[in-house]
LUMNUMAR-906654 format. One record per residue (C-alpha): residue number from 1; z negated, x, y. Coordinates in steps of 0.2 Angstrom, whole numbers. Last residue first. Layout:
N
<node num="NUM" c3="Z" c1="X" c2="Y"/>
...
This chain:
373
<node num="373" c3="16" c1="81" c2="243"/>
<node num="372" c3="7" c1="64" c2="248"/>
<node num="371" c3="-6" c1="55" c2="239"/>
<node num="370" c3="-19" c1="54" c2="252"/>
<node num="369" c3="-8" c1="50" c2="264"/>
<node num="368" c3="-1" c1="35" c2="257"/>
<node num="367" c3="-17" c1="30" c2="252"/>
<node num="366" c3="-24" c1="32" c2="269"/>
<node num="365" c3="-8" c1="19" c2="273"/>
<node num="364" c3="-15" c1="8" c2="262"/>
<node num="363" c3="-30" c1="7" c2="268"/>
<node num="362" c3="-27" c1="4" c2="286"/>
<node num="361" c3="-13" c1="-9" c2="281"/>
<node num="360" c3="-28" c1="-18" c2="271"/>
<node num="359" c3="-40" c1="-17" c2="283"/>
<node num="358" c3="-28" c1="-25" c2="298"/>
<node num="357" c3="-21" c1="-39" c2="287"/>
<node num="356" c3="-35" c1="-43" c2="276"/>
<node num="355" c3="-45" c1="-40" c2="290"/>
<node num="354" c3="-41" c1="-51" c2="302"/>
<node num="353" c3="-38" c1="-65" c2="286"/>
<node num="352" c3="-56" c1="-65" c2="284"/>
<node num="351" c3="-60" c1="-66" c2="303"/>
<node num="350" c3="-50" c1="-81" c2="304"/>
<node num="349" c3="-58" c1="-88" c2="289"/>
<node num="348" c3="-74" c1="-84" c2="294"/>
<node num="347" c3="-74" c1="-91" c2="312"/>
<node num="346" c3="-68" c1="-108" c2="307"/>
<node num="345" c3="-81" c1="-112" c2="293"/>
<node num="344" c3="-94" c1="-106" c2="304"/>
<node num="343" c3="-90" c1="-117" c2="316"/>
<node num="342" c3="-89" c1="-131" c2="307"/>
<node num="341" c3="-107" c1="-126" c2="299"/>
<node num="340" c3="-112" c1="-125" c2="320"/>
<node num="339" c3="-106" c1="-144" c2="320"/>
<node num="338" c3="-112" c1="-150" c2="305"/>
<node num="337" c3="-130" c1="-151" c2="311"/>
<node num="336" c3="-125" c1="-160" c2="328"/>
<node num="335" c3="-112" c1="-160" c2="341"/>
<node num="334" c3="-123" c1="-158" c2="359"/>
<node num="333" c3="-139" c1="-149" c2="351"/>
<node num="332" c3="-132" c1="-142" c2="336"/>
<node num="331" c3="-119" c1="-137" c2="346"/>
<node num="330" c3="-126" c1="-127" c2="357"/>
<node num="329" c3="-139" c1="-118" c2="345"/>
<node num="328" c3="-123" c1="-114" c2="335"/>
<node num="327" c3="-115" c1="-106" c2="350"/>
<node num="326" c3="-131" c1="-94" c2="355"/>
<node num="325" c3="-136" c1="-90" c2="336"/>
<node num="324" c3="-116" c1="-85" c2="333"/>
<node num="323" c3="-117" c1="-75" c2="350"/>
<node num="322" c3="-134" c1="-68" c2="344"/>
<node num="321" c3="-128" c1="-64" c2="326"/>
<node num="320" c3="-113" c1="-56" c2="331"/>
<node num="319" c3="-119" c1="-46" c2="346"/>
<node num="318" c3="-131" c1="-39" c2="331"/>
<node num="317" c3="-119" c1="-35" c2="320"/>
<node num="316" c3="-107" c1="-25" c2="332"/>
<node num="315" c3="-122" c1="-17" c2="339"/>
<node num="314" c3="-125" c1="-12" c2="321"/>
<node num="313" c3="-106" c1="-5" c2="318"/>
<node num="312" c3="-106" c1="7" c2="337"/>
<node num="311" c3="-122" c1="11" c2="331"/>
<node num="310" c3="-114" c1="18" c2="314"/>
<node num="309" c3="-101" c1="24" c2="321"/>
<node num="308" c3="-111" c1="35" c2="333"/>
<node num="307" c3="-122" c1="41" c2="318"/>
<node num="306" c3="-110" c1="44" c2="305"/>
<node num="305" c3="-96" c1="54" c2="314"/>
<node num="304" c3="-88" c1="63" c2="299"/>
<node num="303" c3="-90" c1="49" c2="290"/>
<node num="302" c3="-78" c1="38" c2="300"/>
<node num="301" c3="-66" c1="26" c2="288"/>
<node num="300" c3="-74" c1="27" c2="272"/>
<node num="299" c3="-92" c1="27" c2="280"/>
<node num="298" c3="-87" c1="11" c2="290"/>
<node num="297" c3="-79" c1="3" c2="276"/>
<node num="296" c3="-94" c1="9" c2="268"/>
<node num="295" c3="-106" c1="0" c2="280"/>
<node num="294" c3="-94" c1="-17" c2="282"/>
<node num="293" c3="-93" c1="-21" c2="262"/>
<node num="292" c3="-112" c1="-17" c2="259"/>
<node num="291" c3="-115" c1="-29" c2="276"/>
<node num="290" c3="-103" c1="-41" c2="268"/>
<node num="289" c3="-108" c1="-44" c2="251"/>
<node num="288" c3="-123" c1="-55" c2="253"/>
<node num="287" c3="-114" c1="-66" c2="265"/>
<node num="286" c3="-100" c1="-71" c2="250"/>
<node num="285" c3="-116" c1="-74" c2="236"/>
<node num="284" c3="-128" c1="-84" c2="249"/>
<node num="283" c3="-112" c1="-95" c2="254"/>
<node num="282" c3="-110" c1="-99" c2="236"/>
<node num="281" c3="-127" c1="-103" c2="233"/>
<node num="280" c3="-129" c1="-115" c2="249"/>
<node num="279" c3="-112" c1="-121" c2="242"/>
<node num="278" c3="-118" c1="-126" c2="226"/>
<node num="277" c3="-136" c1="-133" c2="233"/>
<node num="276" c3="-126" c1="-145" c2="246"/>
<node num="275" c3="-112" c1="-152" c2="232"/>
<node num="274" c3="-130" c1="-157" c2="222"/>
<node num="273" c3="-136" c1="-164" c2="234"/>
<node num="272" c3="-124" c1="-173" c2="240"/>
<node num="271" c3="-124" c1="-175" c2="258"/>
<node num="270" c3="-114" c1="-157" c2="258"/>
<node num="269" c3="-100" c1="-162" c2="251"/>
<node num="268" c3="-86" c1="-161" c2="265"/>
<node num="267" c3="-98" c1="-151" c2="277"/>
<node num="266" c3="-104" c1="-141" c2="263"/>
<node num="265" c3="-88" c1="-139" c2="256"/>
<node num="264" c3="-82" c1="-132" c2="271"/>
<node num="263" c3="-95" c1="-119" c2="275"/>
<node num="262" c3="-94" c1="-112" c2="258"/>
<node num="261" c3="-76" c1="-109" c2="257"/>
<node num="260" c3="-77" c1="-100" c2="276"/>
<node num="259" c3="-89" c1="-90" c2="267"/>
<node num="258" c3="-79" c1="-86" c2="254"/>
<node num="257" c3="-67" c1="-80" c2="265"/>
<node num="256" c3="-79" c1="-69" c2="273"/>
<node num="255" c3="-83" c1="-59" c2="258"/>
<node num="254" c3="-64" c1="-58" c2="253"/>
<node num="253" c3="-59" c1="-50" c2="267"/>
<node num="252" c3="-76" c1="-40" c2="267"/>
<node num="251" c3="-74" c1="-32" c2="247"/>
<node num="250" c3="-53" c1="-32" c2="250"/>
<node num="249" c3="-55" c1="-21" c2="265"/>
<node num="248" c3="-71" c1="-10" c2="256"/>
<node num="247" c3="-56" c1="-7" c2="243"/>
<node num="246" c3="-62" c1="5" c2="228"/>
<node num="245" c3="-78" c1="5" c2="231"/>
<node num="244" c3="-80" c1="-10" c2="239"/>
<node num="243" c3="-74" c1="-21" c2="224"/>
<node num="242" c3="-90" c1="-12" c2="215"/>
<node num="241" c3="-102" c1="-14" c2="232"/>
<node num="240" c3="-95" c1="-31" c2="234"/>
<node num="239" c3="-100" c1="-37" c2="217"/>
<node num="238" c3="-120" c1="-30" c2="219"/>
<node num="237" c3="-122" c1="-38" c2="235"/>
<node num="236" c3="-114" c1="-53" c2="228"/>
<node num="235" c3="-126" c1="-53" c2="216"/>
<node num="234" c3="-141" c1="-51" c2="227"/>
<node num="233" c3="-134" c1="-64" c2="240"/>
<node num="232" c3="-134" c1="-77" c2="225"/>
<node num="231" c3="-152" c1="-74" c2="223"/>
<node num="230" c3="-155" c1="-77" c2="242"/>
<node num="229" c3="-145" c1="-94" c2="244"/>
<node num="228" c3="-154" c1="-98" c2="227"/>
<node num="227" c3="-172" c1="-97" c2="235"/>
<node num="226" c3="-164" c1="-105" c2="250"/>
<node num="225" c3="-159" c1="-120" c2="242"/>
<node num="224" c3="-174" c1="-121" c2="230"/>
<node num="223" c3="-187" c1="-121" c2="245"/>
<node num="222" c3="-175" c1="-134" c2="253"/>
<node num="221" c3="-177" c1="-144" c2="236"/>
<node num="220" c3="-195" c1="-141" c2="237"/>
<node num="219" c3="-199" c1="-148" c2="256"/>
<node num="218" c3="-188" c1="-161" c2="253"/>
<node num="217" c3="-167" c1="-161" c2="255"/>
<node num="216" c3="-161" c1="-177" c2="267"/>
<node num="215" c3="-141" c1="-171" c2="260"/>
<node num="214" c3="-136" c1="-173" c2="281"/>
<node num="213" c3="-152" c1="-171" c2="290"/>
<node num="212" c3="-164" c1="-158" c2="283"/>
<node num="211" c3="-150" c1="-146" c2="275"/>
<node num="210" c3="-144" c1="-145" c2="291"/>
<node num="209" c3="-158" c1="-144" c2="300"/>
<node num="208" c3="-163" c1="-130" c2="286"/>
<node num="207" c3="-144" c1="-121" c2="289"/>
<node num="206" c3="-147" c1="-119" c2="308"/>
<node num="205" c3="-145" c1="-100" c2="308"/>
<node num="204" c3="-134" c1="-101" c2="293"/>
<node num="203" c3="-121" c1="-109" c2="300"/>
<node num="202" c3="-118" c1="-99" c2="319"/>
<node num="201" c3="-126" c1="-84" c2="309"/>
<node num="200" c3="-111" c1="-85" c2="297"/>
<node num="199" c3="-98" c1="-85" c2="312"/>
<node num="198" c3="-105" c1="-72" c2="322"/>
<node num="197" c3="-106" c1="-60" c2="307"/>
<node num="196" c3="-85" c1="-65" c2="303"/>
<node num="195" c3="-80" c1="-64" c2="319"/>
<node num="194" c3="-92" c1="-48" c2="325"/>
<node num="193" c3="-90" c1="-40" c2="312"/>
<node num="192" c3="-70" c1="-40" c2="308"/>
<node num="191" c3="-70" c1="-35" c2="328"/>
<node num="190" c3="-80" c1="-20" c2="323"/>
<node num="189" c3="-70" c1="-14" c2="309"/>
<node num="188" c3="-56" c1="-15" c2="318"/>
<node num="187" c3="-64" c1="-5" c2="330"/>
<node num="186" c3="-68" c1="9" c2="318"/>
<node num="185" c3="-53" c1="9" c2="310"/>
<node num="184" c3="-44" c1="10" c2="325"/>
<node num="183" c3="-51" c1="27" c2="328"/>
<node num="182" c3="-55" c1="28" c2="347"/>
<node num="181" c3="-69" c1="20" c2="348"/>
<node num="180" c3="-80" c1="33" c2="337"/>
<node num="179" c3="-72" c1="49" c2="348"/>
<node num="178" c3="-79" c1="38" c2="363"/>
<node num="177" c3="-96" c1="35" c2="355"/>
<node num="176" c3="-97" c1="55" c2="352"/>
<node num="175" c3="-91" c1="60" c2="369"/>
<node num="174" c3="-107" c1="49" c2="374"/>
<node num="173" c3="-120" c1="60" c2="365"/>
<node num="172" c3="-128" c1="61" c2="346"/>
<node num="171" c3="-135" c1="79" c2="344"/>
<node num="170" c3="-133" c1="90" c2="329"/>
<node num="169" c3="-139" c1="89" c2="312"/>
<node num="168" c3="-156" c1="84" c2="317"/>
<node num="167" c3="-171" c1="84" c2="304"/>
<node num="166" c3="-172" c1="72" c2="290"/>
<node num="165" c3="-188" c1="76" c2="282"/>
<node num="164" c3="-188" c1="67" c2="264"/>
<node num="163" c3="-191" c1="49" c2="265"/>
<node num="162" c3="-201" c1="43" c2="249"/>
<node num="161" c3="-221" c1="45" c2="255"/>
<node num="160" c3="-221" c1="40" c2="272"/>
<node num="159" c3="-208" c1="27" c2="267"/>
<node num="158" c3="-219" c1="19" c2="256"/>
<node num="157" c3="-232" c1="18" c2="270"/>
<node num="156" c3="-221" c1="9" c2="281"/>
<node num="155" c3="-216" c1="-4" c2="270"/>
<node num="154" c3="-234" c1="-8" c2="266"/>
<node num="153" c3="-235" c1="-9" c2="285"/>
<node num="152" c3="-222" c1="-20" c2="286"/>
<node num="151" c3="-228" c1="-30" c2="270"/>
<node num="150" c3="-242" c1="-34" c2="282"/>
<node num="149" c3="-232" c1="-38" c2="296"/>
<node num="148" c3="-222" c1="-51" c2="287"/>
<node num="147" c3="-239" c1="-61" c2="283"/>
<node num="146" c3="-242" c1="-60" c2="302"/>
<node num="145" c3="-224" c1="-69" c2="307"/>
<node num="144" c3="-228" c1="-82" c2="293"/>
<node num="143" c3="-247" c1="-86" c2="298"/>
<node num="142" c3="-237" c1="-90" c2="315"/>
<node num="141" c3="-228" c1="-101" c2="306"/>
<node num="140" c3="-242" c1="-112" c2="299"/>
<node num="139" c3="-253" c1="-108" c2="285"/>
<node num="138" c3="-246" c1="-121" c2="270"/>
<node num="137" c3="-230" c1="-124" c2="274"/>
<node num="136" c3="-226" c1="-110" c2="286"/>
<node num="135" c3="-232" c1="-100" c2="270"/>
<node num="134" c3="-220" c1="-110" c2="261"/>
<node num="133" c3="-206" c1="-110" c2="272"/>
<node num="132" c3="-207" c1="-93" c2="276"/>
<node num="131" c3="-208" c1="-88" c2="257"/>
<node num="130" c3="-193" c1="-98" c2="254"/>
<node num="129" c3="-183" c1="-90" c2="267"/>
<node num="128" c3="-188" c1="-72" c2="268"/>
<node num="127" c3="-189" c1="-68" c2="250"/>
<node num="126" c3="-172" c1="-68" c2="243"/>
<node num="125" c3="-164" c1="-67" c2="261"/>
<node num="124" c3="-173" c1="-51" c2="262"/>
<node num="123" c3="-167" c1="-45" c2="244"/>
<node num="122" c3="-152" c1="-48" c2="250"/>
<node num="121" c3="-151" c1="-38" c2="266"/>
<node num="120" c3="-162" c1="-26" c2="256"/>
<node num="119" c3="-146" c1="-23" c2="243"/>
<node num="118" c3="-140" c1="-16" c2="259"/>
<node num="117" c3="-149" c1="1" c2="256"/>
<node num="116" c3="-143" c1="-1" c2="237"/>
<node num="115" c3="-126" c1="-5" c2="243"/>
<node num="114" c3="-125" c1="10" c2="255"/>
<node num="113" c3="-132" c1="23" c2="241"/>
<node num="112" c3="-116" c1="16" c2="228"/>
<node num="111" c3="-104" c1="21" c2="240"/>
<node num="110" c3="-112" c1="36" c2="245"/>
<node num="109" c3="-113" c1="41" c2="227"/>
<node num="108" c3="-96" c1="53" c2="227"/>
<node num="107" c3="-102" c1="61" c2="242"/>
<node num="106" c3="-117" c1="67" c2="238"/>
<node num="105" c3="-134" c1="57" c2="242"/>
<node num="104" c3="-147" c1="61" c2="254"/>
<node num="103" c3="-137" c1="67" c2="271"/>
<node num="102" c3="-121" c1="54" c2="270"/>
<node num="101" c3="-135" c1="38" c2="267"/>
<node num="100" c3="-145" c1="43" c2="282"/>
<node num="99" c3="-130" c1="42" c2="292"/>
<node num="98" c3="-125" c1="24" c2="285"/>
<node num="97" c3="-145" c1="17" c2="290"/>
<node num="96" c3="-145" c1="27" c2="306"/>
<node num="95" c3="-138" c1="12" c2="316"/>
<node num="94" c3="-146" c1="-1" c2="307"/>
<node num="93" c3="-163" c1="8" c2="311"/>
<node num="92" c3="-163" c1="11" c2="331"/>
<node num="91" c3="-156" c1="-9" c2="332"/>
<node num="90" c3="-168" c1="-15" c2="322"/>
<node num="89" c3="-185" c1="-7" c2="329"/>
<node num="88" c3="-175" c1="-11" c2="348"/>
<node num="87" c3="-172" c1="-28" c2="343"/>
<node num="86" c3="-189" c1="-32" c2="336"/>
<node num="85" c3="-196" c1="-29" c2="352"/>
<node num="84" c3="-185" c1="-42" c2="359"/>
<node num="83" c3="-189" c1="-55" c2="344"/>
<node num="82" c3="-209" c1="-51" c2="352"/>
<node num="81" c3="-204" c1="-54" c2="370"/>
<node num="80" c3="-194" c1="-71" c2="365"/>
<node num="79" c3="-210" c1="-77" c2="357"/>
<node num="78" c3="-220" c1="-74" c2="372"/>
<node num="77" c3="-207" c1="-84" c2="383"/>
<node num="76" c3="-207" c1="-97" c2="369"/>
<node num="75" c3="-228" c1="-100" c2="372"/>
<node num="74" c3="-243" c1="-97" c2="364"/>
<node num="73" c3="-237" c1="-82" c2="352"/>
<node num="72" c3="-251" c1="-75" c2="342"/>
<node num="71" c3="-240" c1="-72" c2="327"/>
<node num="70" c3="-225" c1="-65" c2="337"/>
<node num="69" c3="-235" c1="-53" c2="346"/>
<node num="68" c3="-240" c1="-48" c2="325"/>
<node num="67" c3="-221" c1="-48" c2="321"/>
<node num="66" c3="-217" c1="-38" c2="335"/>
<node num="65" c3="-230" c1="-24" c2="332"/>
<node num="64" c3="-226" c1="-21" c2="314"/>
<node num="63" c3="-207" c1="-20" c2="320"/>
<node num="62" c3="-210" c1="-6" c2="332"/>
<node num="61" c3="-221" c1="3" c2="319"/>
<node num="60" c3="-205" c1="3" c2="308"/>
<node num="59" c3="-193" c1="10" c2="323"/>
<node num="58" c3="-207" c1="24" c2="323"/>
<node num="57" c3="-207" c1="27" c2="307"/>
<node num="56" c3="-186" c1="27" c2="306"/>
<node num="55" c3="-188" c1="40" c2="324"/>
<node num="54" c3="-202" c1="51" c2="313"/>
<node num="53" c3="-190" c1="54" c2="297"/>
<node num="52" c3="-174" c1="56" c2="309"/>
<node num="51" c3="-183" c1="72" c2="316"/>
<node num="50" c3="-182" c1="74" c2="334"/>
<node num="49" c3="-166" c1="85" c2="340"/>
<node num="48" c3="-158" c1="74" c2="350"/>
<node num="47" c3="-165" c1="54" c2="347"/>
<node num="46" c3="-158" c1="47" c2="363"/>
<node num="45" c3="-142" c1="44" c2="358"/>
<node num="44" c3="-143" c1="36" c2="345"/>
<node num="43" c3="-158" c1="26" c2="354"/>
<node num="42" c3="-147" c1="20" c2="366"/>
<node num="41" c3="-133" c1="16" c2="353"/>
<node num="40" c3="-144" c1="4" c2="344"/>
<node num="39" c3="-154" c1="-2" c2="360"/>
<node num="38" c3="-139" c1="-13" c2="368"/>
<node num="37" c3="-134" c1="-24" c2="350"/>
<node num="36" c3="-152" c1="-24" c2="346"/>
<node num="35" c3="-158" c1="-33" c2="362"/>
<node num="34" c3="-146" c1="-45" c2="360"/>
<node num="33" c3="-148" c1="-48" c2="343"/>
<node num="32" c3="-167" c1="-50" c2="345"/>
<node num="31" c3="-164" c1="-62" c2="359"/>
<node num="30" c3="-151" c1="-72" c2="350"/>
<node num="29" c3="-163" c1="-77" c2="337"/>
<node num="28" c3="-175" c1="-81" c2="345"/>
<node num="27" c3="-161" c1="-90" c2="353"/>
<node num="26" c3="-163" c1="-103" c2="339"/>
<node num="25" c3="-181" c1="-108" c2="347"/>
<node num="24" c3="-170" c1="-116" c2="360"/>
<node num="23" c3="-157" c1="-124" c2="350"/>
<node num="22" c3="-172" c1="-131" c2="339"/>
<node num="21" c3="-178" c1="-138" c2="355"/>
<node num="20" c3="-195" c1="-133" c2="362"/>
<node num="19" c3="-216" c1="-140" c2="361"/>
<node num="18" c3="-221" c1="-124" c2="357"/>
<node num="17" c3="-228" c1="-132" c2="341"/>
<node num="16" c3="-212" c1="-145" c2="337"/>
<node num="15" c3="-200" c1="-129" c2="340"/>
<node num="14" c3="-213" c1="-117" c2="327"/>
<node num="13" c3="-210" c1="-129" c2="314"/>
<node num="12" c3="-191" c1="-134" c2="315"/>
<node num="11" c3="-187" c1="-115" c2="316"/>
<node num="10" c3="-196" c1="-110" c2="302"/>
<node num="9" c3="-184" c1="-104" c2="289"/>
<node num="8" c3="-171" c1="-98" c2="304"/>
<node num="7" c3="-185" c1="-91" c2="313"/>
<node num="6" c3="-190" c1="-77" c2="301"/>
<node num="5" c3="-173" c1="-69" c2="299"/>
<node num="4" c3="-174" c1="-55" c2="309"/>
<node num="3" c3="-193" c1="-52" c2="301"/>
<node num="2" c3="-185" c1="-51" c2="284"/>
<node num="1" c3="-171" c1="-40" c2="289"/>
């Protein structure tokens, strides 16, 4: 997640250096995404009877490798080569994330297992944006990208020693995909992704413009901003995956609203700065609970067919972020840098009230039928 979110911190560097638009270097963005979105359920279905352990350490590999074609990149072509390389590592590893979860823990602690493994979502945004500004600030992006592949393969080498072996529980094939889509707590889980994910990248992708232009932030009060972004993701993390627990429908509804919250009061406030730093924080809390709240809705709703629902879940993600990437870069290029927060303000609320409405009545009737004579 860290590598995914290099380019948001360093975007305004690494477009002056390639000599691009920030909308263009944005679809770094997109590209990963993109490429994510298509390989997840390819290499689901590809694994058969390897051993989950080796397909993760592979995907990790993968990752090592983008981030180091990323660092020597000369032109946006190469850049966009690395990101897709980066798509298939994240694409393969979202999509087992939720499986691996069901075979290491028992039931009971699933829960609790998914929000530490999306406790790394936070901990990325934590990390990933002020340490990219600052090693971009001091060594130059591609110094940033290189830096990142190092703690990959420090990653790498933990997970060597950590992951127990994984080996197949049964092959992942098409029927399996179709089975997934045809539970409508699947797909409503999956259009509740893809507006709300969509939405947030839209904003947060072009959040240092942002925070560069309107409130006219330095270099340490951007650093501050996204510091405190990150922190706040790791306590909504941690609040999600409590309200999730017992209502993973009230944990994402309420996750995307305050979103939407944080997007409008930073386009009403935000050239304050002190109104831009509290709804940087506030957005960082509501994002930070929505992968923990979207993989055990998922979990909840489909655990008996972990793996394809789980692809089926990351695609969703990373169509999201590279549409949202896409549409921001649009409009921050034609509108300006409150037109992609605009949008995400829009896109969270509708996608928040989507699932109070839809996750809800699914919950309740599961209730319903739990409790029945």
């Amino acid at each position: 997640m860290t590598a995914e979110l290099l380019p948001v911190s360093i975007l305004t560097p690494i477009a002056n250096d390639l000599g691009a638009s920030k909308g263009a270097i944005g679809q770094a963005v997109t590209t990963t995404g993109l490429v994510a979105a298509i390989s997840g359920p390819i290499v689901v279905t590809s694994m058969g009877a390897i051993d989950r352990r080796t397909i993760i350490t592979g995907l990790m590999l993968l990752m090592i490798g983008s981030c180091i074609l990323a660092g020597i990149a000369t032109g946006v072509a190469v850049l966009l080569l690395a990101r897709a390389m980066l798509g298939v590592a994240l694409g393969g590893f979202y999509g087992l994330t939720t499986a691996v979860a069901l075979r290491i823990v028992p039931s009971a602690e699933v829960p609790r297992a998914i929000s530490m493994i999306a406790m790394g979502v936070s901990l990325a945004i934590v990390f990933a944006a002020p340490l990219a500004v600052a090693i971009g600030e001091l060594l130059g992006w591609r110094a940033t990208f290189l830096s990142v592949a190092c703690i990959g393969a420090v990653a790498l080498l933990v997970q060597l020693v950590a992951l127990p072996r994984l080996p197949a529980s049964g092959g992942t094939d098409v029927a399996a995909f179709r089975t997934a889509l045809s539970r409508r707590g699947v797909l409503i889980g999956i259009v509740a992704s893809i507006i709300i994910v969509s939405g947030h990248f839209a904003g947060f992708t072009f959040i240092r413009p942002f925070l560069e232009i309107v409130p006219r932030l330095s270099f340490g009060s951007l650093s501050m901003a996204l510091f405190a972004f990150g922190i706040a993701g790791i306590a909504g993390n941690m609040a999600a995956g409590a309200l999730a627990a017992r209502s993973p429908a009230s944990a994402f509804a309420a996750s995307a609203l305050f979103i939407a919250l944080a997007a409008t009061i930073l386009i009403l406030f935000g050239r304050s700065t002190v109104g831009a730093f509290a709804a940087t924080a506030l957005w960082g809390f509501a994002f930070g609970g929505v992968p923990v709240a979207a993989s055990i809705w998922n979990a909840r709703i489909a655990p008996d067919i972990a793996e394809p629902a789980g692809a089926l879940l990351a695609s969703a993600f990373q169509i999201a972020i590279a549409g949202g990437a896409l549409f921001g870069g649009i409009l921050i290029d034609t509108v300006g840098p409150e037109g992609p927060i605009a949008l995400a303000a829009a896109a969270t609320l509708i996608g928040g009230a989507f699932m109070v409405v839809n996750g809800r009545a699914i919950e309740t009737r599961q209730h319903q039928k739990d409790h029945s004579p």
